[in-house]
C-alpha positions as CSV (number, residue, x, y, z in Angstrom):
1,X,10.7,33.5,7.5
2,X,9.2,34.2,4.3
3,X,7.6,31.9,1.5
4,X,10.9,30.2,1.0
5,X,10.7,28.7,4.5
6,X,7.0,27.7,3.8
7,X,8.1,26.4,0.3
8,X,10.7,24.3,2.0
9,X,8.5,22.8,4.7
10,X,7.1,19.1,3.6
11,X,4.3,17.8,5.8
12,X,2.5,15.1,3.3
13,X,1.6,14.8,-0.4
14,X,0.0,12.4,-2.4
15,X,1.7,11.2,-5.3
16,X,1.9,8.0,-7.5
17,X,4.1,4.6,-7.8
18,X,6.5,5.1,-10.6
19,X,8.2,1.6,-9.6
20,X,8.6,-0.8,-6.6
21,X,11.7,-2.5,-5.4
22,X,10.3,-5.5,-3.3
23,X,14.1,-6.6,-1.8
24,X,14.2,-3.1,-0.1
25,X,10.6,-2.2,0.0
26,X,11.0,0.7,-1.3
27,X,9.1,2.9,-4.0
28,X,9.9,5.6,-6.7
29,X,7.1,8.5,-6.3
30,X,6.0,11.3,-8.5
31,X,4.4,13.7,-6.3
32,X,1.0,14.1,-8.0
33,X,0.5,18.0,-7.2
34,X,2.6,20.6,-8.8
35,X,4.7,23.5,-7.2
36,X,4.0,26.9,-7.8
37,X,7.5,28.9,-8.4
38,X,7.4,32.6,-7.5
39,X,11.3,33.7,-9.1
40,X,12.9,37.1,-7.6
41,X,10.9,39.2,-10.3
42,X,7.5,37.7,-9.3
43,X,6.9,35.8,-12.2
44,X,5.0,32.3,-12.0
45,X,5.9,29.1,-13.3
46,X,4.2,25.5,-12.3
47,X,6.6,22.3,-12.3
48,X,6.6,18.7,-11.4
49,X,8.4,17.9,-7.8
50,X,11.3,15.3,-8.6
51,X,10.8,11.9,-8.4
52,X,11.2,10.6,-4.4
53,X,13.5,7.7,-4.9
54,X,13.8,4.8,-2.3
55,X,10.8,5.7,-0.1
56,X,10.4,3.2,2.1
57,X,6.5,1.7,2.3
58,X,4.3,1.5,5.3
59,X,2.6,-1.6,5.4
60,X,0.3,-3.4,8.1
61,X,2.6,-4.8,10.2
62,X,2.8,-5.5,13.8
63,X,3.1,-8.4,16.0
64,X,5.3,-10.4,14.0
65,X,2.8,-10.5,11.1
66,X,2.7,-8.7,8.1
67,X,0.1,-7.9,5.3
68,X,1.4,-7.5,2.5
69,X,0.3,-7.1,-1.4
70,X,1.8,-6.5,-5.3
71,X,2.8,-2.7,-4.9
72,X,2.8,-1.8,-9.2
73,X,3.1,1.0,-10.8
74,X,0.5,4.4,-11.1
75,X,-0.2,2.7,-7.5
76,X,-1.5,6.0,-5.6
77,X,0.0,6.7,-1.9
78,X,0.2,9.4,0.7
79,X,3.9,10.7,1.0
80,X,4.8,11.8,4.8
81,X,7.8,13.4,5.7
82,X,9.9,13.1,8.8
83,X,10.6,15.7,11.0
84,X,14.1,15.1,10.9
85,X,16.6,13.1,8.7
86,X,16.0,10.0,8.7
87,X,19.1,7.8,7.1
88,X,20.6,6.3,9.9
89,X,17.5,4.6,11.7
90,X,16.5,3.8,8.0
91,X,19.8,1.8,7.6
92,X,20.4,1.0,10.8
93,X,16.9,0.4,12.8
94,X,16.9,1.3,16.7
95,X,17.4,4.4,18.0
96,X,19.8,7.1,16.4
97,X,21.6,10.1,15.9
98,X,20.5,12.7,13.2
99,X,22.6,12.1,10.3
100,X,22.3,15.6,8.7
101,X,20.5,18.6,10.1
102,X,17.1,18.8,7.7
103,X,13.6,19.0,8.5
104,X,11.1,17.9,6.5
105,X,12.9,17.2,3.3
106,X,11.9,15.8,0.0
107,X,14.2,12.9,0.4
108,X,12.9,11.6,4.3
109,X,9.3,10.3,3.2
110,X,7.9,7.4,3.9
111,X,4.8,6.0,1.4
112,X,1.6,5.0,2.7
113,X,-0.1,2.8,0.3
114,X,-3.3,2.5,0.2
115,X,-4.8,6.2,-0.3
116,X,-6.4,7.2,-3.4
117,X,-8.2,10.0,-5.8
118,X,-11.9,9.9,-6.1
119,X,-11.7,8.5,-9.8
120,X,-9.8,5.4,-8.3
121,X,-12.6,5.1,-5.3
122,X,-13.9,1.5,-5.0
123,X,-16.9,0.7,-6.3
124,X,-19.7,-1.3,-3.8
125,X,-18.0,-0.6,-0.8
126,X,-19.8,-2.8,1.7
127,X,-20.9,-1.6,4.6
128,X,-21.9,-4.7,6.4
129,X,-18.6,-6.7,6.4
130,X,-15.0,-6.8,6.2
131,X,-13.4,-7.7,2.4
132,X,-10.2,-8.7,0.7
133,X,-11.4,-8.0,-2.6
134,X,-9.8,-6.9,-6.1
135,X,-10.5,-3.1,-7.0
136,X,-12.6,-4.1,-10.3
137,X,-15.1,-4.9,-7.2
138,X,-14.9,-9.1,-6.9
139,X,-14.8,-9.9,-2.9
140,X,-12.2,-12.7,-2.5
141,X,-12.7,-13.1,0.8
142,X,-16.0,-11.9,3.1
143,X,-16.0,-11.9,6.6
144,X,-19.1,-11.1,8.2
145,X,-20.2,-11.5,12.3
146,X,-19.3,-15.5,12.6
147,X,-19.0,-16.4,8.8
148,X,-16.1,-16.3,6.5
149,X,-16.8,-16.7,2.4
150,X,-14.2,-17.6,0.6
151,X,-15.1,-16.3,-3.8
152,X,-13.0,-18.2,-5.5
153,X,-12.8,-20.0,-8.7
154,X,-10.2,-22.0,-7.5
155,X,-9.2,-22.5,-4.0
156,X,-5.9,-24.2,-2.7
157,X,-4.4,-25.6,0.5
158,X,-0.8,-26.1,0.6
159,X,-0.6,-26.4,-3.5
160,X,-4.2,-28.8,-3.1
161,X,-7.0,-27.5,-5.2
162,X,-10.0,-28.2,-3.2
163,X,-12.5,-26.3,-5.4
164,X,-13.7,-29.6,-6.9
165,X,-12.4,-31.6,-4.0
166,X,-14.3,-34.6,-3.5
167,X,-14.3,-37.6,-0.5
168,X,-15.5,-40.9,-1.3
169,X,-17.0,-43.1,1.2
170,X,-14.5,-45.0,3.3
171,X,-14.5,-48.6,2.9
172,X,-17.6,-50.3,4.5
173,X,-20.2,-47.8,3.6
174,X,-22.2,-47.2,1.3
175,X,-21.1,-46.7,-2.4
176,X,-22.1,-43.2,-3.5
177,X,-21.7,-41.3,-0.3
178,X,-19.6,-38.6,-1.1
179,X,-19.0,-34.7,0.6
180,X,-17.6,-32.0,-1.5
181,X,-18.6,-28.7,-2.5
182,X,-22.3,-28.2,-2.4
């Protein structure tokens, strides 16, 4: 088999979001680790993997709800590849025949956002509860054993700010009597 069967064999590789298409849900990768290139005269040479065009994105999703979030550029993900061609469950869904004969191509990845390189690591990960959260380390949301924190400067309900929301006392009672934010 040699090292040009091993150099052909694709398993997973990180790389990073050179654009997003969110009609098709699809990505554009550059794999983020090099190749080494041994030519028939042994000499070396290092060079960049193509870009991975329309890889499609693995997202939460299960139960006929979805979690989904802005995908943007320089984005890091995990690229997997499929065992075996995948085009025709790709554009058809259900269960399908091998298109071509490949294993483990370049071109049959699938993106897994959501994995990263120690100089993108979050900072204060908490260890106590669950977060939505930006990565500069604000906690939007903060869900802990029976309480739920919502962080927000500003905090709608169907297009309704309620940050400063305010209810005056119904008629009949006392003037002054209000509940809002505390």
């Amino acid at each position: 088999m040699g090292e040009k069967w091993g150099t052909d064999l694709r398993v997973a590789m990180p790389g990073i979001v050179q654009s997003f298409d969110p009609v098709e849900q699809t990505v554009t990768v550059q794999p983020s680790i090099k190749e080494r290139i041994v030519d028939g005269e042994g000499n070396v040479s290092i060079v960049n993997l193509p870009l991975l065009l329309d890889v499609p994105i693995s997202i939460p999703r299960a139960g006929g709800f979805a979690l989904t979030m802005p995908v943007k550029p320089g984005d890091e993900c995990l690229v997997i590849f499929s065992d075996m061609c995948m085009d025709a469950w790709w554009s058809q869904g259900g269960v399908q025949v091998q298109a071509e004969k490949r294993r483990h191509d370049l071109s049959d990845g699938f993106a897994i956002l959501g994995t990263w390189s120690q100089p993108r690591r979050l900072a204060d990960y908490s260890t106590t509860s669950a977060q939505l959260r930006s990565e500069n380390g604000s906690s939007l949301i903060d869900i802990k054993d029976n309480e739920i924190d919502i962080v927000s400067n500003t905090v709608k309900i169907n297009g309704v700010n309620f940050s400063n929301h305010v209810h005056m006392a119904p008629a009949g009672l006392p003037a002054g009597l209000t509940s809002g934010p505390s």
